[in-house]
C-alpha positions as CSV (number, residue, x, y, z in Angstrom):
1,X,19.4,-35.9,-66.0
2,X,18.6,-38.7,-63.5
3,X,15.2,-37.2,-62.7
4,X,14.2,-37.5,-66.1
5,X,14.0,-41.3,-65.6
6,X,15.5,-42.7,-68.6
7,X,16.6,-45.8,-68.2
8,X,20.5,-46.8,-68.9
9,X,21.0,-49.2,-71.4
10,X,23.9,-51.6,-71.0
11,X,26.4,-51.2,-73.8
12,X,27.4,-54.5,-75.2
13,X,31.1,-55.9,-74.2
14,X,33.5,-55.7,-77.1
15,X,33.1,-58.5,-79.2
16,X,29.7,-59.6,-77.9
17,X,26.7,-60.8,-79.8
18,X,23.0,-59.1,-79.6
19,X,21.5,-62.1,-77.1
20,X,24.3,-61.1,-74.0
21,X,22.0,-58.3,-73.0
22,X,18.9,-60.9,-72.6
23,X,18.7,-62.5,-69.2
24,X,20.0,-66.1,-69.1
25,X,16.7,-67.9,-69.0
26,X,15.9,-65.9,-72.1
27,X,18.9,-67.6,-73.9
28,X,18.5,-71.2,-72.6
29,X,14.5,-70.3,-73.8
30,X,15.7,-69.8,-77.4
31,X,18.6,-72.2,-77.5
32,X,15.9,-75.3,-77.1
33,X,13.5,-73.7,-79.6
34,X,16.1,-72.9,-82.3
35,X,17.2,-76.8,-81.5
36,X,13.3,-78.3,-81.7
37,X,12.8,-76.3,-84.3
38,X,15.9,-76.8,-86.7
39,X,16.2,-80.8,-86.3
40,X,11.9,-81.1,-86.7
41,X,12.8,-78.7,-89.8
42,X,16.2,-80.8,-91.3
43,X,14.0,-84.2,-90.3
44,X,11.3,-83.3,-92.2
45,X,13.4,-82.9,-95.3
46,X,15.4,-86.0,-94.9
47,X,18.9,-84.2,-93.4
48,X,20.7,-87.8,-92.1
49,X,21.5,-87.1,-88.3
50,X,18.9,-84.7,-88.1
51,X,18.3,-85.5,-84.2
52,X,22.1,-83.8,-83.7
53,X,22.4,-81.8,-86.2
54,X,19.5,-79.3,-85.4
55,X,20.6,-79.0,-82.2
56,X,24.2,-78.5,-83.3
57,X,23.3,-75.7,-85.4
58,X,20.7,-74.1,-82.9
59,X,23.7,-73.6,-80.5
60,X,25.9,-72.4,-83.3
61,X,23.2,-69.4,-84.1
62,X,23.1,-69.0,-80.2
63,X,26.8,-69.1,-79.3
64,X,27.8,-66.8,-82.6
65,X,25.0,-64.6,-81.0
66,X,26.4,-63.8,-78.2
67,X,24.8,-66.6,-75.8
68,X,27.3,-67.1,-73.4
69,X,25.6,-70.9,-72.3
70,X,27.5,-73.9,-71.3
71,X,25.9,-77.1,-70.4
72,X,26.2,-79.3,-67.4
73,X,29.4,-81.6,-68.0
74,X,27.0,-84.1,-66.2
75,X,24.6,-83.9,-68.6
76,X,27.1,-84.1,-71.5
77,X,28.3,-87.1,-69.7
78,X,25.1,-89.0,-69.2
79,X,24.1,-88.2,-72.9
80,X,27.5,-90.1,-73.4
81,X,26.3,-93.0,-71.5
82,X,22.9,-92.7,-73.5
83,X,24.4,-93.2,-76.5
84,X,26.5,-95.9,-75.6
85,X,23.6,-97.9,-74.9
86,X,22.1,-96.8,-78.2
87,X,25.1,-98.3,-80.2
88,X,25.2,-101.4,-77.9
89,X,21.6,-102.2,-79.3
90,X,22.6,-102.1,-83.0
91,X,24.6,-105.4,-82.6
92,X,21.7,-108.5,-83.0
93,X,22.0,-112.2,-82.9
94,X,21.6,-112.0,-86.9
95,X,24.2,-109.3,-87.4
96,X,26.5,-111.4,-85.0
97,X,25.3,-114.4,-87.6
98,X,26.1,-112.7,-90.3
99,X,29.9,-111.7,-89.4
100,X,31.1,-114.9,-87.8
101,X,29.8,-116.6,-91.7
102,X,31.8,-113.9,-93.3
103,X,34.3,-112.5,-90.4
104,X,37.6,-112.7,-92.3
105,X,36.9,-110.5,-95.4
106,X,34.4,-108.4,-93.3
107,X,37.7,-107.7,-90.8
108,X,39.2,-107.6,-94.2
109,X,37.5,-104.8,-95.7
110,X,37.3,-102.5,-92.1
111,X,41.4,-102.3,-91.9
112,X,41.3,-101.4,-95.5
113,X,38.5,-98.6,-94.9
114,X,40.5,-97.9,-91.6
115,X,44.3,-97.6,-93.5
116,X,42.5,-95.5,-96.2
117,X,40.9,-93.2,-93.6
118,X,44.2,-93.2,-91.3
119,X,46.1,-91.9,-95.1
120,X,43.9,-89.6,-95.5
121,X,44.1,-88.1,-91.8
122,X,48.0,-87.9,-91.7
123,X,47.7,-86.0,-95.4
124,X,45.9,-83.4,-94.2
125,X,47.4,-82.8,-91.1
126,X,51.1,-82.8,-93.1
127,X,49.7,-80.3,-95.4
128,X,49.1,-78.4,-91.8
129,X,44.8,-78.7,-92.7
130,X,44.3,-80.1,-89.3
131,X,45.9,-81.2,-86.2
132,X,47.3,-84.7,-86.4
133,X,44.5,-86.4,-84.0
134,X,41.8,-84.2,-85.2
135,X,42.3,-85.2,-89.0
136,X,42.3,-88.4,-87.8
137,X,38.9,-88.5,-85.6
138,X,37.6,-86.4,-88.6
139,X,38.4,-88.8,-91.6
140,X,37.6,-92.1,-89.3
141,X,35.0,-94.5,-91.0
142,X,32.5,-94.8,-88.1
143,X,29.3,-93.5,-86.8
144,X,29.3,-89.4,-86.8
145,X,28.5,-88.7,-82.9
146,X,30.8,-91.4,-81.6
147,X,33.6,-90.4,-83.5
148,X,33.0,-86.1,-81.5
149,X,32.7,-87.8,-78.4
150,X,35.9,-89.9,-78.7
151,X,37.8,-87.0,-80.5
152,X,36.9,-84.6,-77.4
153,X,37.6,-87.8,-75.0
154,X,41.4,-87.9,-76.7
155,X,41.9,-84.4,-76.7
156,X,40.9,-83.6,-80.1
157,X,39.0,-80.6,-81.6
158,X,35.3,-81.6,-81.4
159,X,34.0,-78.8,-83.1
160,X,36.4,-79.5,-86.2
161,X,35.5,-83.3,-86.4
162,X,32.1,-82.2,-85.9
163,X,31.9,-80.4,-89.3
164,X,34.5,-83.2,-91.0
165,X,31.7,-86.1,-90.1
166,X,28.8,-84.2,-90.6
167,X,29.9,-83.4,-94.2
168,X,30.9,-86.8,-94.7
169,X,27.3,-88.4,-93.7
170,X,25.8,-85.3,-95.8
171,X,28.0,-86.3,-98.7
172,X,27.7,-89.9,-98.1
173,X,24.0,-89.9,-97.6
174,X,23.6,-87.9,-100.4
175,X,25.5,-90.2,-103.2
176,X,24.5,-93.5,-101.6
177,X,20.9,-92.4,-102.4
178,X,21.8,-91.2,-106.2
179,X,23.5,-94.7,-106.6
180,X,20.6,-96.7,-104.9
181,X,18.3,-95.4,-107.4
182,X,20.3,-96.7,-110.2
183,X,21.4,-100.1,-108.7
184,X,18.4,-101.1,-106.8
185,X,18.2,-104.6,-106.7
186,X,14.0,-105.0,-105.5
187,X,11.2,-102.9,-104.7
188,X,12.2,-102.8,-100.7
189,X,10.1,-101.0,-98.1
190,X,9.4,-97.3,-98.1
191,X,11.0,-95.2,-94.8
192,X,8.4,-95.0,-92.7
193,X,6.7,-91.8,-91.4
194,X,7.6,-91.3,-87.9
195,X,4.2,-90.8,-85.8
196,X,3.6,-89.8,-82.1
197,X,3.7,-93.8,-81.5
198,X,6.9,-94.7,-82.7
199,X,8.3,-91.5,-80.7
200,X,6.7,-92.8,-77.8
201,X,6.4,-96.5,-78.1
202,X,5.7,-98.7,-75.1
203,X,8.0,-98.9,-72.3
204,X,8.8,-102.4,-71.5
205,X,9.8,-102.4,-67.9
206,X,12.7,-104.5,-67.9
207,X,14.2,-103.8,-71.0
208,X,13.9,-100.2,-70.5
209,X,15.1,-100.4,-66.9
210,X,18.4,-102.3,-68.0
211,X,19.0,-99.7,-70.4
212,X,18.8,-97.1,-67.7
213,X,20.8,-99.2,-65.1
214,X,23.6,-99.8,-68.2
215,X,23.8,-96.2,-68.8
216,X,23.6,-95.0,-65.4
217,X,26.1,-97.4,-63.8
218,X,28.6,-98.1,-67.3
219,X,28.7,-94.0,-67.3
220,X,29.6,-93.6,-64.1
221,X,32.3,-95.9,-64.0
222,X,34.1,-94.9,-67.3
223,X,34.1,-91.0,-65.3
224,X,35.0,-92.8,-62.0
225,X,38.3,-94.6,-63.9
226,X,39.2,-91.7,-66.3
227,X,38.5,-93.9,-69.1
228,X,38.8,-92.2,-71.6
229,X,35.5,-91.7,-73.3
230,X,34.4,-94.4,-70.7
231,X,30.8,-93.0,-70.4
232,X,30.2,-94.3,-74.1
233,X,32.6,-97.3,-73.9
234,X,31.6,-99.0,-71.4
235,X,27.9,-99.2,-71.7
236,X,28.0,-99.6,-75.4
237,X,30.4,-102.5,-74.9
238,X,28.5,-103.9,-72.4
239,X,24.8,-103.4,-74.0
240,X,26.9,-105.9,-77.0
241,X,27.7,-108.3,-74.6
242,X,24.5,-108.5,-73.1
243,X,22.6,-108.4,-76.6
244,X,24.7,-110.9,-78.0
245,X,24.8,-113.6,-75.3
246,X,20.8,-113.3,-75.2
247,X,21.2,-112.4,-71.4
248,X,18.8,-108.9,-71.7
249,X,17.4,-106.7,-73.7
250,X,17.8,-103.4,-74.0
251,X,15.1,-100.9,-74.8
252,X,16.2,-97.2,-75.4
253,X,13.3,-95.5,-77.0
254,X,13.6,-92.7,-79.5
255,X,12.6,-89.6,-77.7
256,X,15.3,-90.5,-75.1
257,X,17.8,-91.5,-78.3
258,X,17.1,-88.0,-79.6
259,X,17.4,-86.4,-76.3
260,X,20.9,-87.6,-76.1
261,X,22.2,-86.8,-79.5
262,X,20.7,-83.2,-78.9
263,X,22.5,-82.6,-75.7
264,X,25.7,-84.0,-77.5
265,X,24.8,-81.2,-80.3
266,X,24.3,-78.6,-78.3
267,X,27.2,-79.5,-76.1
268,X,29.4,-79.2,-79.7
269,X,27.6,-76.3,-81.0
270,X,28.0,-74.3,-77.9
271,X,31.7,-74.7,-78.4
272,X,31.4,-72.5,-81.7
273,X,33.4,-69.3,-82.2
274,X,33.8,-67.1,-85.1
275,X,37.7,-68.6,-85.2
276,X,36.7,-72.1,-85.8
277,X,34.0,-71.0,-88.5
278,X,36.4,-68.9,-90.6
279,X,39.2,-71.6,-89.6
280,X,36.8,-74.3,-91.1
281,X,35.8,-72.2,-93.9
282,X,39.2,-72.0,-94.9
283,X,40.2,-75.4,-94.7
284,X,36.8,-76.5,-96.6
285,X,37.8,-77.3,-99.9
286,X,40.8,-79.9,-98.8
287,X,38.1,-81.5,-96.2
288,X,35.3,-81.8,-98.8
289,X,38.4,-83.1,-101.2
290,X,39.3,-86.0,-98.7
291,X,35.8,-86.5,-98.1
292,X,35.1,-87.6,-101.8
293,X,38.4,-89.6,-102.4
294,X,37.1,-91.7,-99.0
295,X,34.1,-92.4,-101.0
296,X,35.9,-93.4,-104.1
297,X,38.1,-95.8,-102.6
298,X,35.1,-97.2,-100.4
299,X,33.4,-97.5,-103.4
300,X,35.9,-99.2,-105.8
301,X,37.0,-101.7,-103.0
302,X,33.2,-102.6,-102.7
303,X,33.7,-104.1,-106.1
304,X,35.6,-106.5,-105.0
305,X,33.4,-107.6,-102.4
306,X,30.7,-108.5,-105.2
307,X,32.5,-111.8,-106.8
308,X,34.0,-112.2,-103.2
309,X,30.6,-112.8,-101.5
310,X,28.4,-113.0,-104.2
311,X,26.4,-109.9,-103.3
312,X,24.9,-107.1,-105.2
313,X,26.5,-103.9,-106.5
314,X,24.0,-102.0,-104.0
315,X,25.1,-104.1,-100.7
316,X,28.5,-103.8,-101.2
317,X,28.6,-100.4,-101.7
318,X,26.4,-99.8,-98.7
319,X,28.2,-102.1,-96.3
320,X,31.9,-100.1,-97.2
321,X,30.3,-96.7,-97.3
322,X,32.3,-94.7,-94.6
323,X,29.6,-93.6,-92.4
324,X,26.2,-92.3,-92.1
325,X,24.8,-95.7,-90.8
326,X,21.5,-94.9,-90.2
327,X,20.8,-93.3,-93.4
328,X,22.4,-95.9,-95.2
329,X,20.0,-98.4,-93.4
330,X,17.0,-96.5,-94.7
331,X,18.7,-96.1,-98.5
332,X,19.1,-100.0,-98.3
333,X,15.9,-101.0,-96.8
334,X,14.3,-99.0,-100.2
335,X,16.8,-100.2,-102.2
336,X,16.1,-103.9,-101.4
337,X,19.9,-104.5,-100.2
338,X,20.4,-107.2,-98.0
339,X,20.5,-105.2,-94.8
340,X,22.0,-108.3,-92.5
341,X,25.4,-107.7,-94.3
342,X,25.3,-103.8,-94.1
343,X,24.5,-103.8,-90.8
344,X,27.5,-106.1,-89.9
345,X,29.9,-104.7,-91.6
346,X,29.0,-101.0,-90.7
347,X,28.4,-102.0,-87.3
348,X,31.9,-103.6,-86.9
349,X,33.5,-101.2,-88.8
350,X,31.9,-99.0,-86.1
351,X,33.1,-101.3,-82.9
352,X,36.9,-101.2,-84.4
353,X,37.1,-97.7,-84.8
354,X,36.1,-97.1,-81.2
355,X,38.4,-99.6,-79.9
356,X,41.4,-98.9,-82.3
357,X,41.2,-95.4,-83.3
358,X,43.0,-93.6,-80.4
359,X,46.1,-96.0,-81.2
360,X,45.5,-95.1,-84.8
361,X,45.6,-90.9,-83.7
362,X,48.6,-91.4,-81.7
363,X,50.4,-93.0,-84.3
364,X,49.7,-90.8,-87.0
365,X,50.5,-87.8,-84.6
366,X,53.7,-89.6,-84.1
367,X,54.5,-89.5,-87.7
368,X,53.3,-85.9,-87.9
369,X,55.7,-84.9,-85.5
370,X,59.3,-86.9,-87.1
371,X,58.6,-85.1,-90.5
């Protein structure tokens, strides 16, 4: 038979997807397509977190398909640092304004979010949902692609808080807009399109090359030390230090942003196994349940920030919202909410959780473990 030529085809190993017969190059090929393509696609129709969540899914399809691709652990690393930097720039003199005016019942209303969050993360790991510290880093208030890094950093399930969060911003996102709509306090400012321009804007030389030097250097540390999650730590506390004493700017532009969140994305999505689908799918209906009892509370505690503080309905429900940030920045901004006191809480709210929620996991996996 061998002089007839035919060529052997290689069978498939048991359990394999269709893409382990194509060479590797092939895969990496389709893996950054399906992730361009995917987050341009959930961009264009408004999906909040779009720049990680197109990614995230492209590496799904891939690693359900038989991909076999891992990235770098540098490059996850560095995307860490990235990101970091990214949060450090959200904290302005005004936001910094804003909280030290109304710092005790902002601090007020986080630990109440956080309690609420923390309940909900030990329910669901006593009804045996979840593992104790991934119920935890999947219920936490804060901002979606922090909260996967830290969970993988502390040993949780990444790819579990992945799909907890991600629901949450999609739910979130979803009702804050429906509410907006009815509470809107002014005619605000439309989202703007995003053009080739603000993608690419200007690089100011020393504001960009503090950003790279904070990132490079704050990254390498928190691996150096073992801290865990350093990589995102340290330049995202820094970058707030820096910011908020006036000493630099820090200029990370968007197509280096989105870079970042994608590699986090694919980093996640590449982690993706039939188990942890069919294990998510079957713990669905008691995540999307704890999802929309955080959103009650959130909401009916931002009541009371309205005779509080004076605000509107639409600001205090915004500012208590657990999670989604950057879409609820957008909702507000057409909303006419006063952004100043969204952003600080949120932003806060995102600072504690960082610096308090591995204390918060250990404890409620200590409580876990004595029932």
């Amino acid at each position: 038979m061998g002089g007839l030529g035919l060529a052997r085809v290689r069978p498939l190993p048991p359990g394999a997807g269709p893409l382990a017969l194509a060479p590797r190059w092939a895969r990496w090929v389709m893996l950054a397509v399906l992730a361009g393509v995917l987050g341009a696609a959930f961009g264009a129709v408004g999906v909040p977190a779009y720049q990680l969540l197109g990614p995230m899914v492209g590496s799904i399809l891939v690693s359900l398909g038989g991909g076999g691709l891992v990235l770098p652990r540098k490059a996850y690393l560095a995307a860490q640092a990235v990101v970091g930097c990214l949060i450090g720039t959200l904290v302005t003199p005004g936001i910094l304004g804003t909280f030290l005016a109304d710092w005790p019942i902002i601090i007020a209303a986080v630990l109440i979010t956080l309690a609420a969050s923390s309940v909900l993360g030990w329910a669901l790991s006593v009804l045996k949902v979840l593992p104790g510290t991934t119920a935890v880093w999947g219920t936490a208030p804060g901002g979606a692609s922090a909260m996967v890094v830290m969970a993988e950093a502390h040993g949780a399930d990444a790819r579990m808080v992945a799909v907890m969060q991600y629901l949450r911003v999609a739910c979130v996102a979803g009702s804050a807009a429906v509410v907006a709509s009815l509470l809107s306090v002014g005619p605000g400012e439309a989202a703007p399109v995003a053009s080739f321009a603000a993608w690419f804007p200007a690089l100011r030389p020393v504001p960009f090359g503090a950003a790279l030097l904070l990132a490079g250097l704050g990254g390498h540390l928190g691996w150096r030390f073992r801290v865990p999650a350093g990589p995102l730590l340290i330049p995202m506390l820094a970058g707030v230090a820096l910011r908020s004493s006036g000493v630099v700017e820090l200029q990370v532009p968007p197509w280096l942003g989105a870079l970042a969140y994608a590699l986090v994305g694919c980093t996640i999505g590449l982690g993706f196994t039939r188990a942890v689908l069919v294990q998510a799918a079957a713990a669905l209906p008691r995540i999307l349940l704890s999802i929309f009892v955080l959103i009650g509370f959130c909401g009916a505690a931002s009541m009371a920030l309205v005779p509080l503080l004076g605000l509107d309905p639409l600001t205090a429900l915004l500012a208590t919202s657990p999670g989604g940030l950057d879409s609820v920045a957008v909702i507000g901004a057409a909303g006419g909410a006063d952004l100043s006191f969204v952003m600080a809480l949120q932003t806060m709210r995102l600072v504690m959780v960082i610096l308090i929620g591995p204390a918060l996991a250990r404890m409620v996996s200590r409580l876990v473990e004595r029932r």
